[in-house]
C-alpha positions in Angstrom: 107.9 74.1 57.2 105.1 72.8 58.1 105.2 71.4 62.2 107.2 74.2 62.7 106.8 77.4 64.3 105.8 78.9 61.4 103.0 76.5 60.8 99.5 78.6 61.5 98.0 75.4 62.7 94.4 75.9 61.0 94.2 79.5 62.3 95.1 81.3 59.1 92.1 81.6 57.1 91.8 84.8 55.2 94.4 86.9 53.2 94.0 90.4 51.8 96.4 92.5 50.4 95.1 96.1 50.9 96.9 99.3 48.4 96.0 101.8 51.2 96.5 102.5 54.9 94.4 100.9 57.1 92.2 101.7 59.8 92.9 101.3 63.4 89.9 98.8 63.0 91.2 96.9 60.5 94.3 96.6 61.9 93.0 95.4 65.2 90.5 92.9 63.1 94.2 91.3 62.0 95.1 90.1 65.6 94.2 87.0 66.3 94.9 87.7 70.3 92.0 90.4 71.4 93.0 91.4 75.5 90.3 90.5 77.8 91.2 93.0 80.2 92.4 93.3 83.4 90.3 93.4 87.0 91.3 94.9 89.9 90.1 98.0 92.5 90.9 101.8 91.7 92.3 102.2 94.6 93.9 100.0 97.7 92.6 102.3 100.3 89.3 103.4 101.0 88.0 105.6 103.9 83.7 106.4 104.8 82.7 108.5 107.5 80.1 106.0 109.3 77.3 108.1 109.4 77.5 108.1 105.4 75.3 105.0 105.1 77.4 103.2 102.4 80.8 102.5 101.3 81.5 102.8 97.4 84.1 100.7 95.8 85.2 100.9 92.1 86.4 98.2 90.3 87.6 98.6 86.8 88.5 96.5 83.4 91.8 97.7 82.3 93.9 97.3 79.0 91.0 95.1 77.1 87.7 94.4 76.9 87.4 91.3 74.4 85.1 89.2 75.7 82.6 88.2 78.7 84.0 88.7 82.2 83.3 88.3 86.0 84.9 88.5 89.4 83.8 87.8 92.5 83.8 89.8 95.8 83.3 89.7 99.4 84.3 91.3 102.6 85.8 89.9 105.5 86.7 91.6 109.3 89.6 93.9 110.0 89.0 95.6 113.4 85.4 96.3 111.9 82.5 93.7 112.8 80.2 92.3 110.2 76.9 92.9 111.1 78.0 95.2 113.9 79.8 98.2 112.1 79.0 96.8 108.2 76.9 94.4 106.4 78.4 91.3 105.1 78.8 91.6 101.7 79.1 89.5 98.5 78.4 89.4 95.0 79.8 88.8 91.0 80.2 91.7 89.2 79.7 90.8 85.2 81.1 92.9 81.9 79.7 91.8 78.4 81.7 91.2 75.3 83.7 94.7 74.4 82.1 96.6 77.5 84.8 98.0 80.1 82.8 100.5 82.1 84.0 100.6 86.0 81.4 98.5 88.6 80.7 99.6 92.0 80.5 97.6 95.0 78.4 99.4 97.5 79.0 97.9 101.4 76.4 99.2 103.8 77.6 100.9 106.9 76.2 101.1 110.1 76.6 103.9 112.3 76.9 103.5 115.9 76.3 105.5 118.9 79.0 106.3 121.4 82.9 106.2 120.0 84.3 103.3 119.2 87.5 104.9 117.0 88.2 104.1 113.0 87.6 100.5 112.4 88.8 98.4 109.0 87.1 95.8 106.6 88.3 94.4 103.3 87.0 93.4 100.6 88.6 91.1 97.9 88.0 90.1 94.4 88.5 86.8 93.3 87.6 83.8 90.5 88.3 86.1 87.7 87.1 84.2 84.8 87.3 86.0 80.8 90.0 88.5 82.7 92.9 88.3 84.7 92.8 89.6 87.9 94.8 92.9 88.4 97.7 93.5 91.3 95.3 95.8 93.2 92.4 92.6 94.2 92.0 94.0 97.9 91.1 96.7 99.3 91.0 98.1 103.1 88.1 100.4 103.8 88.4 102.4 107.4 85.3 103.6 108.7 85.9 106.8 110.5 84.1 107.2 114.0 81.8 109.8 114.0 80.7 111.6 117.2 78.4 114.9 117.5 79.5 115.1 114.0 83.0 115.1 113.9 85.2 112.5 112.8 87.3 110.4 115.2 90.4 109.3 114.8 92.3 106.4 117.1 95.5 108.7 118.6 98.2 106.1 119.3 99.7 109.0 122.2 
């Protein structure tokens, strides 16, 4: 059968007939498709009081971790002003072969005198390259006005 889609095209190179059960790492060793993962945000929605300083974002590999990986990130303006209520930020976050431990992103916030009401940012992840790049690639941080220490919040009424 050879052409067919049984042929193995070069990729079979090793048999071994074992007389026991195997281990969950032998079995996986038998695959020739290891996942690479999946990239994405933990959450969609993400909310910093502004006096805090920073906003924290996590980003996680998911479902696989064969392989190098990296994504790209940067923010861009909602009602929020770069350089007025945040700092522009940008960056590659990089995993190493078999490593899926979450990465932060870490946007500084500024905090304002005076009230100027909850304001939004994004920030997106993009160019995933040794990973695909998961359903949740944005999200929308709100930074919550803060005034004599109490959070603000925009009242539509």
């Amino acid at each position: 059968r050879y052409g067919s889609a049984w042929d193995a095209q070069g990729m079979l190179d090793d048999v071994r007939i074992y007389n026991r059960a195997l281990s969950a790492l032998e079995v996986s060793s038998l695959y020739l498709y290891k996942p690479t993962g999946t990239l994405q945000f933990s959450a969609s929605i993400a909310s910093v009081n502004e006096d805090a300083g920073i906003a924290t974002l996590v980003v996680t590999r998911s479902n696989g971790s064969s392989g190098v990986a990296s994504v790209n990130y940067a923010t861009a303006n909602g009602t929020a002003t770069a350089g007025t209520d945040y700092t522009a930020t940008s960056g590659t976050l990089n995993w190493t072969d078999g490593n899926a431990d979450s990465k932060t992103i870490t946007v500084p916030i500024s905090n304002r005198s005076g009230t100027q009401g909850s304001r939004t940012f994004t920030v997106t992840l993009s160019s995933a390259s040794g990973a695909s790049l998961g359903s949740t690639y944005q999200t929308t941080v709100t930074i919550n006005d803060i005034f004599c220490g109490t959070a603000v919040q925009n009242n539509p009424d």
